[in-house]
DSSP file (Angstrom, degrees, kcal/mol; ACC not computed):
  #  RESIDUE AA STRUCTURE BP1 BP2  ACC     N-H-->O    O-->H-N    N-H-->O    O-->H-N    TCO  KAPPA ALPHA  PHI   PSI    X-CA   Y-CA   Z-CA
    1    1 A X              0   0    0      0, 0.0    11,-1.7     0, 0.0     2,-0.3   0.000 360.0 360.0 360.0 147.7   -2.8 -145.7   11.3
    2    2 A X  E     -A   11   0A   0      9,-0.2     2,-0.3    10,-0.1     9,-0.2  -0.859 360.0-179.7-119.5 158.4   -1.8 -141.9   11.8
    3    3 A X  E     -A   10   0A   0      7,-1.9     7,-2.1    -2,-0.3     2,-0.8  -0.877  15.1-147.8-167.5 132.7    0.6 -140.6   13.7
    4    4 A X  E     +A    9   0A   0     -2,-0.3     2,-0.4     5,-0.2     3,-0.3  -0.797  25.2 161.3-122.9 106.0    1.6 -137.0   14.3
    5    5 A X  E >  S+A    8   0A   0     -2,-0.8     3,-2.2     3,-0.7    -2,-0.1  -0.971  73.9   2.5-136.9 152.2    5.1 -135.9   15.1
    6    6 A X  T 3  S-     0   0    0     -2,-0.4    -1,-0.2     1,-0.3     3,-0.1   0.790 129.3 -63.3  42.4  47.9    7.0 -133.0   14.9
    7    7 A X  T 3  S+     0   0    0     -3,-0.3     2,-0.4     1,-0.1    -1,-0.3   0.746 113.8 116.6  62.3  11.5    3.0 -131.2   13.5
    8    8 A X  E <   -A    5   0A   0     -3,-2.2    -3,-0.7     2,-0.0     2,-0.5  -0.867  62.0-135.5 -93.2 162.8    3.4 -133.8   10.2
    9    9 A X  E     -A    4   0A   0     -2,-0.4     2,-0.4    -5,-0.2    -5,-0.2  -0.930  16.6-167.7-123.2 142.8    1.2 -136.4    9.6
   10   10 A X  E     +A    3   0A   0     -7,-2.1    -7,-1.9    -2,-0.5     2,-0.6  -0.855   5.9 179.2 -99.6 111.4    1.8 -140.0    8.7
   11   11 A X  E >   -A    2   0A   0     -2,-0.4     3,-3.3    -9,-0.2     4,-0.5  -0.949  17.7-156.1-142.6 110.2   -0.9 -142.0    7.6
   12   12 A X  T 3  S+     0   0    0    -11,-1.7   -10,-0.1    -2,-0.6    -1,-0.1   0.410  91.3  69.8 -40.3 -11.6    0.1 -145.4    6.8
   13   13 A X  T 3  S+     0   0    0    -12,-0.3    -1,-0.3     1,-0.2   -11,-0.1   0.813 106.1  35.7 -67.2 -36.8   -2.7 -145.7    4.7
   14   14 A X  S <  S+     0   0    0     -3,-3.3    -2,-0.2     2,-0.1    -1,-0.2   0.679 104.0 102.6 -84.9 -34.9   -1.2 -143.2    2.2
   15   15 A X  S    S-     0   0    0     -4,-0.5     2,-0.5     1,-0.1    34,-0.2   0.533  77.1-114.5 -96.9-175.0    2.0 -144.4    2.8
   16   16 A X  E     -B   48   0B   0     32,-0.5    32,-4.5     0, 0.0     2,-0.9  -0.983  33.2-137.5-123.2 123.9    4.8 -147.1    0.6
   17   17 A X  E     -B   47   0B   0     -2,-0.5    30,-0.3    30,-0.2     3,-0.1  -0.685  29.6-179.6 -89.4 121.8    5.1 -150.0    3.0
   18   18 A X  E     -     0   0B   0     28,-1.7     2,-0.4    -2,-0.9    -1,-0.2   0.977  49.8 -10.4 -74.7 -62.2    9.0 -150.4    2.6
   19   19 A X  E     -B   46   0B   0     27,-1.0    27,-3.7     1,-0.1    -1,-0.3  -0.973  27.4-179.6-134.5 138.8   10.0 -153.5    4.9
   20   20 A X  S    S+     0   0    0     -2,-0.4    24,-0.2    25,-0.3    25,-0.1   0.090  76.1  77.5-122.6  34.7    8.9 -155.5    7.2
   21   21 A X  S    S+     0   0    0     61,-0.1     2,-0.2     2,-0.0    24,-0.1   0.319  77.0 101.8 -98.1  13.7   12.3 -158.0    8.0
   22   22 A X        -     0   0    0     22,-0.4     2,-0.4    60,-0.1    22,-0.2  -0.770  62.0-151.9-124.8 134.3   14.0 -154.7   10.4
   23   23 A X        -     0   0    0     -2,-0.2     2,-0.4    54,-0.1    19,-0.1  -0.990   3.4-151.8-107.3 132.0   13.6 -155.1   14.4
   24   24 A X        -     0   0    0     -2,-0.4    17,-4.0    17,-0.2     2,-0.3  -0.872   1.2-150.5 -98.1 137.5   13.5 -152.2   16.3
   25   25 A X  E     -E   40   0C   0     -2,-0.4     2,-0.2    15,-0.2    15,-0.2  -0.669  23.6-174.2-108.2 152.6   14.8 -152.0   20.2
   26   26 A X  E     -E   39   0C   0     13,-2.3    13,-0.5    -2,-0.3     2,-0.3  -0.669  18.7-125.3-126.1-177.0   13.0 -149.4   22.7
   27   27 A X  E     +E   38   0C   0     11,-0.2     2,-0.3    -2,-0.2    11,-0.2  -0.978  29.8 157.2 -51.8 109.9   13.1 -147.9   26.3
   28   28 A X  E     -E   37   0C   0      9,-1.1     9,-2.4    -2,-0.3     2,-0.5  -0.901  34.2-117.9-148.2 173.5   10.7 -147.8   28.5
   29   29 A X  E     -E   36   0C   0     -2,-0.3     7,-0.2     7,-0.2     2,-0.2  -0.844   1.4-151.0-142.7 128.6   10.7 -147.4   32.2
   30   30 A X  E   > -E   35   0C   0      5,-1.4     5,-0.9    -2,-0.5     4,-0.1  -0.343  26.2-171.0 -56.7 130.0    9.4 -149.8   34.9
   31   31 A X  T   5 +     0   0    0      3,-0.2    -1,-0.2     2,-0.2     5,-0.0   0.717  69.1  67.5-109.7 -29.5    8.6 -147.1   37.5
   32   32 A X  T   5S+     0   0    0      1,-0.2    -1,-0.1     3,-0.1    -2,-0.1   0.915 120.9  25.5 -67.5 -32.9    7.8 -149.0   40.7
   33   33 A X  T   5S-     0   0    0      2,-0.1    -1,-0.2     0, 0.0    -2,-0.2   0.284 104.0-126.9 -85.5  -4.4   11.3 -149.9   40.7
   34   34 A X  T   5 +     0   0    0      1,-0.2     2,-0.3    -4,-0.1    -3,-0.2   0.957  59.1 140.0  38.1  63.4   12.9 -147.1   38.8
   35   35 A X  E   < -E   30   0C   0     -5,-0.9    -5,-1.4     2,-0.0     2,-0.6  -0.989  46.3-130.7-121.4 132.4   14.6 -149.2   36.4
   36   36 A X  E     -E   29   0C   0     -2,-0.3    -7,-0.2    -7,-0.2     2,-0.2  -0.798  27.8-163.9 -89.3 129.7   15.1 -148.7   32.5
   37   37 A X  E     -E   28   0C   0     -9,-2.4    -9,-1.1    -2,-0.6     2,-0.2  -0.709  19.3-146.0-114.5 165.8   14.4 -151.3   30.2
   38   38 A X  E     +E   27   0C   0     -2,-0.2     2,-0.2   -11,-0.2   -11,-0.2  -0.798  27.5 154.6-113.5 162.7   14.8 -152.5   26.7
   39   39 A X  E     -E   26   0C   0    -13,-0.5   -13,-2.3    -2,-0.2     2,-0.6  -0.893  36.9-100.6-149.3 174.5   12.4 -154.5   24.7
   40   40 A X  E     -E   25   0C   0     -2,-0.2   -15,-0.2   -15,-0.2   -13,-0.0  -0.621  25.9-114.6-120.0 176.2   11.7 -155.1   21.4
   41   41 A X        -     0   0    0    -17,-4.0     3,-0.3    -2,-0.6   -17,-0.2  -0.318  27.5-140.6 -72.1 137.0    9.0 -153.7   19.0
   42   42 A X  E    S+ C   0  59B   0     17,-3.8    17,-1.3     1,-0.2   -18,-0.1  -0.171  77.5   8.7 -71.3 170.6    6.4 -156.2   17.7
   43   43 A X  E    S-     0   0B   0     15,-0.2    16,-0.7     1,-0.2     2,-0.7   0.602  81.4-168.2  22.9  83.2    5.3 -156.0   14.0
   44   44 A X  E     - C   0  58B   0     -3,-0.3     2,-0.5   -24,-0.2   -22,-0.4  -0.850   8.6-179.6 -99.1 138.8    7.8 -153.5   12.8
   45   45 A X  E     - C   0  57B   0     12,-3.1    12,-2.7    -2,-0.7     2,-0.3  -0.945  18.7-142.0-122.4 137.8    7.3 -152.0    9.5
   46   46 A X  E     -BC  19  56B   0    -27,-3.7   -28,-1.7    -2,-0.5   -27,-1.0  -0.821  28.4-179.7 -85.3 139.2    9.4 -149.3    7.3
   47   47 A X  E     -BC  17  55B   0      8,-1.9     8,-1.8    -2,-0.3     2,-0.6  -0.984  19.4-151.5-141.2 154.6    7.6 -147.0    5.4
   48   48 A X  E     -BC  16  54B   0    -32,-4.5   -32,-0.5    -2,-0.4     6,-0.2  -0.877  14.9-128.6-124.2 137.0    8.0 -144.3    3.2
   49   49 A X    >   -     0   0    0      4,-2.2     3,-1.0    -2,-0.6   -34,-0.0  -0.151  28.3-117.9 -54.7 148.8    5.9 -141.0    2.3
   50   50 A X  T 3  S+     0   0    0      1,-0.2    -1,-0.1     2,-0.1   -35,-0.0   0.982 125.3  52.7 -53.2 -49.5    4.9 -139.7   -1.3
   51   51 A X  T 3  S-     0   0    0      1,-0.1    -1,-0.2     3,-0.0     3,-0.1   0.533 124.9-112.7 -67.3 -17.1    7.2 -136.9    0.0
   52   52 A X    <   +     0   0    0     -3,-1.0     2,-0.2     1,-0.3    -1,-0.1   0.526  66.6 141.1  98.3   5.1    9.7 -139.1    0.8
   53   53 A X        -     0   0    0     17,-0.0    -4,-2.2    15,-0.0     2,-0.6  -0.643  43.5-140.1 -91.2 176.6    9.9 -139.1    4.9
   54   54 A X  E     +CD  48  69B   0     15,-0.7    15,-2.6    -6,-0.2     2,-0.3  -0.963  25.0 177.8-132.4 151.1   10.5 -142.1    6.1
   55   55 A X  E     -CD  47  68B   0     -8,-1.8    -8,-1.9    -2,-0.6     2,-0.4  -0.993  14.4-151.3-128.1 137.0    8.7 -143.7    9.3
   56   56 A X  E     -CD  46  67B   0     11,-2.4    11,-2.3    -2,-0.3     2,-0.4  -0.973  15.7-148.9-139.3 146.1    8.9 -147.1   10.9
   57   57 A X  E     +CD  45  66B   0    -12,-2.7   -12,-3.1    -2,-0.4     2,-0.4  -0.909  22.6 152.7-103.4 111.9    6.1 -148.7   13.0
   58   58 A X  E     -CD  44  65B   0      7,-1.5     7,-0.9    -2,-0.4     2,-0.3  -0.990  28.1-129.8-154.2 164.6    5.8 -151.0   15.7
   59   59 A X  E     -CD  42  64B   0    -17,-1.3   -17,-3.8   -16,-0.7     5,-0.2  -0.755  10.9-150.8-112.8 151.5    3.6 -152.0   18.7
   60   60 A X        -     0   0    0      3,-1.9   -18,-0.2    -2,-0.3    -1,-0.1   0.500  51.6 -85.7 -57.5-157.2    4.3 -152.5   22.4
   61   61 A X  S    S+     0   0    0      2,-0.1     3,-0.1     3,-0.1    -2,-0.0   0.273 129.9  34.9-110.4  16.5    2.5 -154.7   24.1
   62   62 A X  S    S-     0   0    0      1,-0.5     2,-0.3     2,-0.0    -3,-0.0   0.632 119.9  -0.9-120.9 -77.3    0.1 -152.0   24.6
   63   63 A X        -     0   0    0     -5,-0.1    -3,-1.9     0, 0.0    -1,-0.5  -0.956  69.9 -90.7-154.8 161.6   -0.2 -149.7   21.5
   64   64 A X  E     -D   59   0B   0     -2,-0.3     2,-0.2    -5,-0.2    -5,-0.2  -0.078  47.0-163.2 -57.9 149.1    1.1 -148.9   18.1
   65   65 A X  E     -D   58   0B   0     -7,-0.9    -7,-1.5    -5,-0.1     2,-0.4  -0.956   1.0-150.9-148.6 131.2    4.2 -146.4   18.2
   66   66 A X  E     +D   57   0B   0     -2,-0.2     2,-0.3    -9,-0.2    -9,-0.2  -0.892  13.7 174.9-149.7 162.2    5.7 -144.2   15.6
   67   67 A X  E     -D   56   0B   0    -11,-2.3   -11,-2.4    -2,-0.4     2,-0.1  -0.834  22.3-134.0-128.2 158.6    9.1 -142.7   14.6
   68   68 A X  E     -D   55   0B   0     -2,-0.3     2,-0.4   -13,-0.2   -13,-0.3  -0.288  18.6-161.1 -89.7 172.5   10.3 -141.1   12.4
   69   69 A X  E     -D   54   0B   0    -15,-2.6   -15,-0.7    -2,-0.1     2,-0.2  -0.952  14.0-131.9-139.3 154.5   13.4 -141.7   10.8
   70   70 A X    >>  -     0   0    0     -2,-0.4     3,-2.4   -17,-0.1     4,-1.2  -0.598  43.5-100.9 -90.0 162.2   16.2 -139.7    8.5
   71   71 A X  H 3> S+     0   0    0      1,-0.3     4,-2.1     2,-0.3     5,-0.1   0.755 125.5  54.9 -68.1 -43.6   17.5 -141.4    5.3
   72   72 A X  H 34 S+     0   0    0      2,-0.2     4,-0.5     3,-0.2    -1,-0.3   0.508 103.4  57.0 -96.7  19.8   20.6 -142.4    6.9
   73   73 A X  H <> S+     0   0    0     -3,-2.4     4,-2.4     2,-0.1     3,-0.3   0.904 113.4  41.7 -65.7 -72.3   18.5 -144.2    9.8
   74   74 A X  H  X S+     0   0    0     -4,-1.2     4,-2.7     1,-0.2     5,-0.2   0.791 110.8  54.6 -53.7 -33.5   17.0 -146.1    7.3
   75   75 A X  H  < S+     0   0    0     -4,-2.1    -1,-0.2     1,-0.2     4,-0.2   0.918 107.6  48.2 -72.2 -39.5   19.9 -146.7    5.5
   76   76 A X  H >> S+     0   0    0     -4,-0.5     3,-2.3    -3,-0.3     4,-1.0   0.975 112.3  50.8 -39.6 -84.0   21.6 -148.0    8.4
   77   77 A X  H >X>S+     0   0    0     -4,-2.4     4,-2.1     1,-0.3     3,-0.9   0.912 110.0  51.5 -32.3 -55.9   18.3 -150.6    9.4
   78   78 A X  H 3<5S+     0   0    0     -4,-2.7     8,-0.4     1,-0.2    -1,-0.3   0.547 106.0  49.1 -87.4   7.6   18.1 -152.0    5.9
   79   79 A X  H <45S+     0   0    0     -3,-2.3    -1,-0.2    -5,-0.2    -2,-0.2   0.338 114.8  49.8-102.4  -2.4   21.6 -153.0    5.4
   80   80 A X  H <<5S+     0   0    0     -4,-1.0    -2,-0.2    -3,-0.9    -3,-0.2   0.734 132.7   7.9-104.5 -34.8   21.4 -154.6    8.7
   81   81 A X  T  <5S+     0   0    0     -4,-2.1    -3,-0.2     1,-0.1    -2,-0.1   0.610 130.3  32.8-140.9   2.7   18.3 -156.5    8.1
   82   82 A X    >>< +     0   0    0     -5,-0.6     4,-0.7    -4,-0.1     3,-0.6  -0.127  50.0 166.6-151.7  75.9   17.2 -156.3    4.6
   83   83 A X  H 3> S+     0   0    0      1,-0.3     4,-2.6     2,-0.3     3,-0.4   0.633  74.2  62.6   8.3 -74.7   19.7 -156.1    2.0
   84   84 A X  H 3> S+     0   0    0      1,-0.3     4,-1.7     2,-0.2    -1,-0.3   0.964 108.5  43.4 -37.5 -63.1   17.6 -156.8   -0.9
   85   85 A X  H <> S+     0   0    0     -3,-0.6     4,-1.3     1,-0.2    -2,-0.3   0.739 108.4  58.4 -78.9 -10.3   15.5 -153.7   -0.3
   86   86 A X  H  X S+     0   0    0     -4,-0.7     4,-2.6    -8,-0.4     5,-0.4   0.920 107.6  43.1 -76.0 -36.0   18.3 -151.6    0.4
   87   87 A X  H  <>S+     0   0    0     -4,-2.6     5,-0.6    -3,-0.2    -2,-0.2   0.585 112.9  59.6 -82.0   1.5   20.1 -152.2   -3.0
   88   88 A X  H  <5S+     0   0    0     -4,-1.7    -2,-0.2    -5,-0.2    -3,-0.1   0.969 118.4  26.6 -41.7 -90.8   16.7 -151.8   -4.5
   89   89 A X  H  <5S+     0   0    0     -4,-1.3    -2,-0.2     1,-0.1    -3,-0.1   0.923 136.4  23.1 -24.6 -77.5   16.4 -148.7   -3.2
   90   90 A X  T  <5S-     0   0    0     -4,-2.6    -3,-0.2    -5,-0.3    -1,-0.1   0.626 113.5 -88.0 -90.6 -31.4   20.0 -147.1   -2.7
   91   91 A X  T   5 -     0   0    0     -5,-0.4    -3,-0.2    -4,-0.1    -1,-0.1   0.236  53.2 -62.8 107.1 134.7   22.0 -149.3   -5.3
   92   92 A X      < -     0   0    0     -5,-0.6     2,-0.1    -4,-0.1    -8,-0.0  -0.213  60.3-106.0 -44.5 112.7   23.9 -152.6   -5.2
   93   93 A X        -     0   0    0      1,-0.1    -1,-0.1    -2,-0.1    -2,-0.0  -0.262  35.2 -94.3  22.7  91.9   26.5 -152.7   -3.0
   94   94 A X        -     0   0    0      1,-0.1     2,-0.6    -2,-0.1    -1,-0.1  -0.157  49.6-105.5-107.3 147.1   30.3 -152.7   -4.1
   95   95 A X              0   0    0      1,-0.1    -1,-0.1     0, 0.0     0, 0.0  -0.700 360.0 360.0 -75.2 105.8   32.0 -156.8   -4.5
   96   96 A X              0   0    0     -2,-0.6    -1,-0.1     0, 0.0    -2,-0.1   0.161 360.0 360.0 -31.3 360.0   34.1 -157.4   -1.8
């Protein structure tokens, strides 16, 4: 998939699929009622760029959506839902 924010483009194809354990929550709004709502993203994947941006991917019920995310976005997600790949990444963790 590509996907073009802020005039980059991200194409998963290219891309290092980081995670896929991470849920991401959204917004959307019901409009016949003018209500906002949460749901959450289907398939979500982390990825990262040769360059090192980071993106995470997930569908609707509709279409594929992505955003992008800064390093301490990610850092934040994967200590919340995958551990392993964060001290992979970022370095083990200090023993409580």
């Amino acid at each position: 998939m590509i996907f073009v924010i802020d005039n980059l483009k991200y194409d998963t194809d290219k891309m290092e699929l980081i995670s896929e354990e991470c849920e991401y929550t959204y917004n959307w709004k019901f409009t016949l009622a003018n209500i906002e709502m949460r749901s959450y993203g289907k398939d979500v994947k982390l990825w990262r760029s040769e360059k090192g941006n980071w993106l995470l991917t997930y569908r609707t019920d509709y279409v594929s959506k992505g955003v992008k995310l800064l390093e301490e976005d990610v850092k934040k997600l994967l200590l919340e839902y995958d551990l392993p790949k964060y001290e992979e990444l970022f370095g083990a963790l200090e023993e409580a």
